[in-house]
Structure formats: C-alpha cells, structure tokens
Z-matrix of the N, CA and C atoms (Angstrom, degrees):
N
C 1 1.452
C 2 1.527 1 109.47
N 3 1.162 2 134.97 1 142.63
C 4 1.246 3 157.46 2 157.81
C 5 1.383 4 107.97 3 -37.97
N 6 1.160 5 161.13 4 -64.30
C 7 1.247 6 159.50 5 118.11
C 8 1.533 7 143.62 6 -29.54
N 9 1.638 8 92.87 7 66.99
C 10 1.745 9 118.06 8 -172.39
C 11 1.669 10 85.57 9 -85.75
N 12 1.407 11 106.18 10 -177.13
C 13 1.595 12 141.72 11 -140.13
C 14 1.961 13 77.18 12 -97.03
N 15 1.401 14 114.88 13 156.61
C 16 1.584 15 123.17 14 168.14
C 17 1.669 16 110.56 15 -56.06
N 18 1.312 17 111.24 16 -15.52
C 19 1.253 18 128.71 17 -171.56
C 20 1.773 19 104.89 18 -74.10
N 21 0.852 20 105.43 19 -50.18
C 22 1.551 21 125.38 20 -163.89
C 23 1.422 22 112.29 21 -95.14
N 24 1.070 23 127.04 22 -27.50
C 25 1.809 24 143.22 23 140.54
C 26 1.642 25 99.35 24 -45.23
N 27 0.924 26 149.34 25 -93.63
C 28 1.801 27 161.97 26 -151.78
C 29 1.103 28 76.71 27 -51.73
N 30 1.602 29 139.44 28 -87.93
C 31 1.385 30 141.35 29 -147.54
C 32 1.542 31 112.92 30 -128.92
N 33 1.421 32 98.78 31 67.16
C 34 1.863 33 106.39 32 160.76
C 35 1.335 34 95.88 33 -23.48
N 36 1.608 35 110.81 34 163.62
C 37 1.740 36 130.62 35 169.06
C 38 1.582 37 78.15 36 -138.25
N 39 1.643 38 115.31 37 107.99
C 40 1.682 39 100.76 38 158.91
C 41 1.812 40 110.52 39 -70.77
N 42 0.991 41 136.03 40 14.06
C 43 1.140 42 122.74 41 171.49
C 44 1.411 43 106.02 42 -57.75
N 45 1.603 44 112.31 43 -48.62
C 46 1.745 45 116.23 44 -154.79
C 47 1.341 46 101.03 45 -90.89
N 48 1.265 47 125.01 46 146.31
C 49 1.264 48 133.76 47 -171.15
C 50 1.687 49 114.16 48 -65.82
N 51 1.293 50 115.29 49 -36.31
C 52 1.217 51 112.10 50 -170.35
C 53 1.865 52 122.72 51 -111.06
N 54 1.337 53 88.18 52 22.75
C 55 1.607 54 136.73 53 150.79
C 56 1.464 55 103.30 54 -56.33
N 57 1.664 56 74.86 55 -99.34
C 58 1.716 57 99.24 56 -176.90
C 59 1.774 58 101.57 57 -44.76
N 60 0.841 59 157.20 58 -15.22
C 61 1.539 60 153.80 59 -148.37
C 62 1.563 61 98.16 60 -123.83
N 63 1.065 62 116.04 61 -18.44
C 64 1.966 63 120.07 62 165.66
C 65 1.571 64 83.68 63 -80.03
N 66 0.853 65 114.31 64 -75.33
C 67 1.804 66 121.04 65 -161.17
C 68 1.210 67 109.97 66 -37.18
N 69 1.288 68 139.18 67 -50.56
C 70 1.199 69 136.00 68 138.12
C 71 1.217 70 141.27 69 -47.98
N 72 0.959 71 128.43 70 -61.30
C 73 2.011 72 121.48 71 146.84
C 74 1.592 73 126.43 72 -40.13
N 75 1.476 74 119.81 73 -5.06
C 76 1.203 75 128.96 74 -171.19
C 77 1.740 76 71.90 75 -90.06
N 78 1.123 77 127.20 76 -107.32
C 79 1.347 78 134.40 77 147.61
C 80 1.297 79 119.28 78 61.22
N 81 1.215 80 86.49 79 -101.22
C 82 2.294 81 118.71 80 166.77
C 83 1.570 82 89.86 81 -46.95
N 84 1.231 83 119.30 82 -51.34
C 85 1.997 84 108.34 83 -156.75
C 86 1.599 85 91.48 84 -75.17
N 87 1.542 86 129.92 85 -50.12
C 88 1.927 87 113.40 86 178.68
C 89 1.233 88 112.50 87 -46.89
N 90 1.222 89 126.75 88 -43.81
C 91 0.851 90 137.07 89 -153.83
C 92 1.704 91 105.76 90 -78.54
N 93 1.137 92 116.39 91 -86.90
C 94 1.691 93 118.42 92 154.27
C 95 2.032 94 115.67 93 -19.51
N 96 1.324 95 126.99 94 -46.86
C 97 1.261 96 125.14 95 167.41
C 98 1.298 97 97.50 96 -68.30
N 99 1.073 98 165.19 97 -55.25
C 100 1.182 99 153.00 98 -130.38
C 101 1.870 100 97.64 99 -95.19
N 102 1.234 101 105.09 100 -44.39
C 103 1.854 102 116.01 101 -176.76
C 104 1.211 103 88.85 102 -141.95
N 105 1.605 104 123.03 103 95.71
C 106 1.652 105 128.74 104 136.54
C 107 1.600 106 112.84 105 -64.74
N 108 1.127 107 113.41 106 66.10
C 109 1.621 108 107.23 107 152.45
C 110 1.648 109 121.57 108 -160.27
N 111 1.004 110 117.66 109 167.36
C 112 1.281 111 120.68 110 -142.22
C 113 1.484 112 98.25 111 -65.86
N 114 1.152 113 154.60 112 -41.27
C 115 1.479 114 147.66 113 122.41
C 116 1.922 115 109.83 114 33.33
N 117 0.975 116 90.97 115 -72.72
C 118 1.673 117 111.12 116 170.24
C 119 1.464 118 115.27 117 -46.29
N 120 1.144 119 90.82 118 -55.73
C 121 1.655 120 117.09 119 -169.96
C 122 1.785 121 92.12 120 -55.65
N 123 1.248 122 129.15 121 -84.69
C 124 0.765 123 121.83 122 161.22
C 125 2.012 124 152.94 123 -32.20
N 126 1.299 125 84.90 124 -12.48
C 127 1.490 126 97.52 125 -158.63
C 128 1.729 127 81.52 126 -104.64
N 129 1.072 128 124.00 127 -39.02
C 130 1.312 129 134.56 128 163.60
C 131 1.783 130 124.68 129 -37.07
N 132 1.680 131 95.22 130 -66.84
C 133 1.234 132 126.34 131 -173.84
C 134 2.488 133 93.27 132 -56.36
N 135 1.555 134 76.62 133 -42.58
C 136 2.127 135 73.62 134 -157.69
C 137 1.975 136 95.57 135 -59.18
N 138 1.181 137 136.06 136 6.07
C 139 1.380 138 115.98 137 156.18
C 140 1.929 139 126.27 138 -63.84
N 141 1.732 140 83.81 139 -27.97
C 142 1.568 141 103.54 140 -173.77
C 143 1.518 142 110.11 141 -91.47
N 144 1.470 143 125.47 142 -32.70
C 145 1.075 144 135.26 143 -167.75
C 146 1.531 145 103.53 144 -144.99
N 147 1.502 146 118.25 145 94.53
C 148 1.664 147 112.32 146 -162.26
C 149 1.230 148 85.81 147 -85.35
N 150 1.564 149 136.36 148 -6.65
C 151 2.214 150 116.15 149 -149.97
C 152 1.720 151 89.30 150 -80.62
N 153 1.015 152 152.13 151 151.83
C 154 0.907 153 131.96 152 170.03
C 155 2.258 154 128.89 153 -86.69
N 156 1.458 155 99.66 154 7.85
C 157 1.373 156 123.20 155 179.77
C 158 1.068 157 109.15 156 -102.29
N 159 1.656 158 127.18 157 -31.10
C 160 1.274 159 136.42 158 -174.69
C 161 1.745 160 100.55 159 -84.80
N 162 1.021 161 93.37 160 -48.77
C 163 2.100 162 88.16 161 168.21
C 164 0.983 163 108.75 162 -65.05
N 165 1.143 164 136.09 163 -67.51
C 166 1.534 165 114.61 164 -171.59
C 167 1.545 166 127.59 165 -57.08
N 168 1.467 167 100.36 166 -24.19
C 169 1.546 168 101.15 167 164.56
C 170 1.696 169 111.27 168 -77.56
N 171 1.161 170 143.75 169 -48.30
C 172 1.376 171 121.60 170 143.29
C 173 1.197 172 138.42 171 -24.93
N 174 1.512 173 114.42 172 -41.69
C 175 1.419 174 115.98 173 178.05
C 176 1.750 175 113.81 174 -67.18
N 177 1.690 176 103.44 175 -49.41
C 178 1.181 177 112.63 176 -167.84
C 179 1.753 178 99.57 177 -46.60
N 180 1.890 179 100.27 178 -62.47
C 181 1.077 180 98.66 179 179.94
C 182 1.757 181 145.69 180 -38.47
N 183 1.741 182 92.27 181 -23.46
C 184 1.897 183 99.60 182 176.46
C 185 1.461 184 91.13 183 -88.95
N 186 1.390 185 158.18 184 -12.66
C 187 1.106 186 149.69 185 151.04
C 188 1.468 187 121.56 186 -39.68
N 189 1.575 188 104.17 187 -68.70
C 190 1.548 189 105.81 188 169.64
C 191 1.225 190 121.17 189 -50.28
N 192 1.386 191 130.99 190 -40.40
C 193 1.498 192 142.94 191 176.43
C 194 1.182 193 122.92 192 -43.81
N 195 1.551 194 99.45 193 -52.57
C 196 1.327 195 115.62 194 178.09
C 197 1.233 196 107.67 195 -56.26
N 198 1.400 197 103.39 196 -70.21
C 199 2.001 198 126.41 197 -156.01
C 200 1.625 199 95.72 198 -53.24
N 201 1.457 200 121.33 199 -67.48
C 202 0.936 201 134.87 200 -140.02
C 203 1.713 202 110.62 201 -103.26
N 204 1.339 203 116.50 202 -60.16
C 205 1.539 204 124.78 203 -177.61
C 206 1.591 205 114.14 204 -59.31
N 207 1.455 206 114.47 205 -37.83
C 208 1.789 207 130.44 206 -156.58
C 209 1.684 208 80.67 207 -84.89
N 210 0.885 209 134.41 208 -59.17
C 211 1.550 210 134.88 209 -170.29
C 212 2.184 211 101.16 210 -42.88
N 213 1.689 212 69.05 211 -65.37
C 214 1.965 213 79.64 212 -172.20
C 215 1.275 214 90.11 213 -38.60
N 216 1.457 215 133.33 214 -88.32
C 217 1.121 216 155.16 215 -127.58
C 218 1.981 217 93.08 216 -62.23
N 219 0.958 218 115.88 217 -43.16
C 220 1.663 219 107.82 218 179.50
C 221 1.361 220 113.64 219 -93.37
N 222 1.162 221 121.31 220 6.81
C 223 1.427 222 135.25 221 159.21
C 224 1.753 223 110.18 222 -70.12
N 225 1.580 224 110.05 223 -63.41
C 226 1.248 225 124.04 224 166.32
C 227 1.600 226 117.21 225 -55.00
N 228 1.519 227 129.69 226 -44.85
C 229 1.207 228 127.46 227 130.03
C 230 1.451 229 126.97 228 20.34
N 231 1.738 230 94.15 229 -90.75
C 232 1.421 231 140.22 230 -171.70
C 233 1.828 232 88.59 231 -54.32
N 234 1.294 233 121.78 232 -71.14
C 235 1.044 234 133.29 233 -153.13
C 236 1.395 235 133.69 234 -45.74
N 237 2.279 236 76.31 235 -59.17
C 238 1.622 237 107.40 236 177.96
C 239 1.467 238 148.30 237 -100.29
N 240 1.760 239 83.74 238 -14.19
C 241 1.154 240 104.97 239 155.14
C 242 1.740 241 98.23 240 112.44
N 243 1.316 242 133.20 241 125.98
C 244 1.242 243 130.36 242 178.26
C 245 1.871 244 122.64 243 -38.70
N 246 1.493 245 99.90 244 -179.34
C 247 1.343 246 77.87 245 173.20
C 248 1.334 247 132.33 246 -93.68
C-alpha cells in the first residue's frame, strides 16, 4: 500500500511489497502535482501499456468503472445488502 509508517517512507526496504508500492505512488503523485492533467495520466499509464490504443482503451475503460459501474455497484450494495 502507498501509505507505510514515517519509518518506511525515509528508508523503503524494496523487499516488501508495499514498500515498493509507496515508491511508486510517491512517483505518480510528483508527477501528477507537477501536471494535473490527463497528459500525465497517460504519459504515466504508457510504462504499463506502451501501444498507444491499448492505453487508452484501458484508460477509457477505468473511466467508465469509475463514473458509471462503482455507482451501480453501491447502489446494488445499498439495495442488497453487502456481502
């Protein structure tokens, strides 16, 4: 997770996974403060997805997810009752 102990910020251990996962989210967040706009977003994303059609179809896709599916999905939630 992105949010280890002050301990683990000063001196990551990449051994532990959620080490390495600050180290990278430290990263994405300079990077994003420096240029909040979708530019970033992308320019970010092409380490994970260099094709440039295949990212944006990923990207689009965490868009819809967000906007549209996460709503449904805690609506049904709301409805049906957790799990």
């Amino acid at each position: 997770m992105p949010f280890v102990d002050l301990e683990h910020r000063a001196k990551p251990d990449p051994s532990i996974p959620g080490d390495r996962c600050y180290e990278e989210y430290a990263k994405i967040m300079t990077a994003w403060r420096q240029a909040p706009r979708w530019a970033t977003v992308d320019a970010i994303a092409a380490y994970i997805w260099p094709r440039k059609w295949d990212r944006a179809l990923v990207l689009a896709f965490l868009v819809f997810f967000s906007v549209h599916v996460m709503p449904y999905e805690k609506l049904k939630r709301k409805e049906n009752g957790d799990i």
